[in-house]
N, C-alpha and C positions, 0 to 999 in steps of 0.2 A: 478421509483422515489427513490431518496436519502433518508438513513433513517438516519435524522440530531437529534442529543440529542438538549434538551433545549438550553443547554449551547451555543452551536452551531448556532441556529436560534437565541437567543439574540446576541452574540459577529457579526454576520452577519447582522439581521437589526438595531442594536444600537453601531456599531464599535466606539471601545475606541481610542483614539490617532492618529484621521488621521490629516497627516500634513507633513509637513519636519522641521526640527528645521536648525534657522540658526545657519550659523559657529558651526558646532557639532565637537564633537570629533570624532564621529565611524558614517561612510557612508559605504553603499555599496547598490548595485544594482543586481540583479541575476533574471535568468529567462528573456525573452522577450516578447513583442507583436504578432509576428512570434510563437512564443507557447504554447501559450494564456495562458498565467502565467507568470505576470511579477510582482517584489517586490523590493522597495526603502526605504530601515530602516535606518534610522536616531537617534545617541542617543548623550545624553551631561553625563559625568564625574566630577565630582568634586574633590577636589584637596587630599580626601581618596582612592581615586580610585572606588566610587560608582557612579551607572549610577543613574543619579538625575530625567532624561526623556527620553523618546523615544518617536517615531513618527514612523506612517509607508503612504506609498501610496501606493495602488496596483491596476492593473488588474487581475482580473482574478473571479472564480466561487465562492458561497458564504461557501465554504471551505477556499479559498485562503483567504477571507476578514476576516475569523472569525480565523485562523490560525497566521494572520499576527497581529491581534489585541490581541489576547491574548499574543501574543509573548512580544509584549510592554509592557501589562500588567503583565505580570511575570516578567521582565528582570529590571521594574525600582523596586529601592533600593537594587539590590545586586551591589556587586561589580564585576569589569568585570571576576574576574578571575572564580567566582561565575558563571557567565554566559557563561563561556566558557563552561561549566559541561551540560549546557541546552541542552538535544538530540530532534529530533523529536517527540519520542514518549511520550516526559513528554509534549509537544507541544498539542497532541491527548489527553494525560490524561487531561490536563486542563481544556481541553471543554468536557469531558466525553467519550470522541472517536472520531472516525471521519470510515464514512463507507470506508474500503479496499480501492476502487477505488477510492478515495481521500487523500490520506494518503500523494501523492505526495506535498501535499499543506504545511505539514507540515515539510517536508524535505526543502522544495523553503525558510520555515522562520531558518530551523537551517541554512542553506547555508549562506541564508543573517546575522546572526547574526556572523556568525562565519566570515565571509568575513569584516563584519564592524568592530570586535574586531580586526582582523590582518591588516585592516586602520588603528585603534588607537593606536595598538603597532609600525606602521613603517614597517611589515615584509608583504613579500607578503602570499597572503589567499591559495594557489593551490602551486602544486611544475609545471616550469615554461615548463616540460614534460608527459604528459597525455594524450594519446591517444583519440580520439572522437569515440565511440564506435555507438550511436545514431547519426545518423546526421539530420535526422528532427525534432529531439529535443537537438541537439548538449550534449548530457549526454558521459560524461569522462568515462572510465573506473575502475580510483579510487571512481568516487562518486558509480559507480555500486556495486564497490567491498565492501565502507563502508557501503550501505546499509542495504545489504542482509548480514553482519557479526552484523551489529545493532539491525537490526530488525529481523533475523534469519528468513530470508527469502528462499525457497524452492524450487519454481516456476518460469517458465519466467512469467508466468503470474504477480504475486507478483512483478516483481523487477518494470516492468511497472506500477503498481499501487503506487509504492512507490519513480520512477523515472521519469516516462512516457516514458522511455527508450521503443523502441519494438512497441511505440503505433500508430505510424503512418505508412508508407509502409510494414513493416514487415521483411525488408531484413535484420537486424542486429537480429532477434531470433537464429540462430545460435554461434552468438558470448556471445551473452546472458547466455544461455545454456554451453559454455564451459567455459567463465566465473564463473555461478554457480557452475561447478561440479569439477572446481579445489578450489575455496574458499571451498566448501563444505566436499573438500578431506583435504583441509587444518584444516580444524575445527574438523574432526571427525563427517560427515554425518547431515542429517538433523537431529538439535538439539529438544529437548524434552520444551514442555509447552509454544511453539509456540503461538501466537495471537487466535484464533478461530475463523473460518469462519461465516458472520453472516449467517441468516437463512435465507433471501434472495440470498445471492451469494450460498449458497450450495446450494438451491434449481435450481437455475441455472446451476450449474455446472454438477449436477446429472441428470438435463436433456438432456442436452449437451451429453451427456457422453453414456446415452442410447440410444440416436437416433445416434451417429459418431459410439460405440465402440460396442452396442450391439443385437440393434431387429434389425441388418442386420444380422449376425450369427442366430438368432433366424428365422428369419422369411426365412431365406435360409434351414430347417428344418421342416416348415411349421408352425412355431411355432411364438409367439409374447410374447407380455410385456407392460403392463401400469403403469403408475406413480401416483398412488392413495393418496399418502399423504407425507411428512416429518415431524416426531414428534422426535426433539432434531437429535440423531443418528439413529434412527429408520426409512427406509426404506420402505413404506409400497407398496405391487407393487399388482397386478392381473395377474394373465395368461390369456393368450387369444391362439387360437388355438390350435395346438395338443399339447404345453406345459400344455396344461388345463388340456387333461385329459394322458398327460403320468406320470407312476409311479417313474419317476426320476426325476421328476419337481424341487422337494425340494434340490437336489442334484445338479439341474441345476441352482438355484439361488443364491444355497452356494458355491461352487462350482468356478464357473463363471460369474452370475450376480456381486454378493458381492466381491468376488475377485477383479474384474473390476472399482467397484467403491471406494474399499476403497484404490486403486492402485492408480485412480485418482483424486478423491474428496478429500476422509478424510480418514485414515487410522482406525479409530473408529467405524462408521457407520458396522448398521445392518439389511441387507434386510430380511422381514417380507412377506409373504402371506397373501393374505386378499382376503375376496367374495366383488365384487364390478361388 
């Protein structure tokens, strides 16, 4: 289960401004039925240049619903140019967050807003050359690329949480990946004060990670490994087998356990020994 902030489950069962406005000034449409995210934002202009109203209709999960409504909520009474400035992630601030694998929901409302202002200026929203990188979720290459330079993103994992790029068959993870690590060579590496993983996806992830990366090495020594607890970055594990009683245990879990996870989990994180 989703861990949704208040903010989140109100904007989702009490959604502000659903509608279309007629004759608006700024339309746009993005996302589809086919991707099970789809979003229709509607806004009116007044003759300052501020958006006086907006409206939204969407499909999609009660991220998408509470993403697209705060979107309205924030965008009337500035003016568009104001709204141009709106990214995703002030999207996520507004409701107080939004869990990782939903993040994509708030990307679907900067699209739409940013596709409805280049309606209301006359220009087009995309340059009319961009590659489709995703094809079961038709995701661009440029939207991949502004992602992960936005939201300093790390992982293919991440770009599909923030895209859905990757999330369906799987065949495009390698372009993903080399996408990532030329942006990433472009920027000067994964960037520092990242988002932080919540404490359900790390726990996920760090189990993951010892049953694919590690108690098969171990247990190929006659040796194992339990996952006794996750406190913050703290690691808490058990030995079991001949890792229990050999004198290099501690050296096997700094070593190589720890190694291993903060390679792939969090680079922070500290594996701990415990009787359990």
């Amino acid at each position: 289960m989703w861990d949704y902030t208040d903010k989140v489950k109100d904007f989702f069962l009490n959604p502000r401004n659903v509608g279309e406005i007629e004759d608006a000034d700024g339309i746009a449409e993005v996302g589809s039925m086919a991707c099970g995210d789809a979003l229709k934002l509607t806004f009116k202009v007044d003759q300052d240049g501020k958006i006086v109203d907006a409206k939204f209709k969407t499909f999609g999960c009660a991220s998408a619903i509470a993403s697209a409504s705060a979107l309205t909520e924030m965008i009337k009474g500035m003016t568009v140019e104001q709204a141009s400035k709106v990214t995703n992630q002030d999207i996520a601030n507004f409701l107080g967050g939004l869990p990782q694998e939903k993040m994509h929901c708030s990307v679907l409302g900067r699209e739409a807003l940013e596709k409805a202002i280049a309606h209301f200026k006359g220009s087009p929203a995309t340059a009319a050359e961009d590659r489709i990188v995703c094809e079961c979720f038709g995701v661009t290459q440029s939207e991949i690329e502004r992602a992960i330079r936005e939201n300093r993103l790390a992982s293919v994992e991440e770009i599909t949480n923030y895209t859905k790029a990757g999330g369906g068959c799987g065949n495009c993870h390698p372009d993903l990946q080399e996408i990532l690590d030329r942006v990433l060579a472009e920027t000067g590496g994964v960037p520092e004060g990242r988002p932080k993983l919540s404490n359900i996806k790390k726990i996920k992830m760090i189990e993951e990670t010892l049953e694919r990366e590690i108690r098969p090495a171990l247990k190929h020594d006659g040796g194992d490994i339990e996952l006794v607890d996750v406190i913050g970055n703290r690691v808490l594990v058990a030995t079991r087998g001949a890792c229990a009683s050999c004198q290099a245990s501690n050296q096997t879990l700094k070593n190589f356990v720890e190694v291993k996870l903060r390679e792939l989990v969090w680079p922070d994180l500290v594996v701990e020994e415990v009787s359990a």
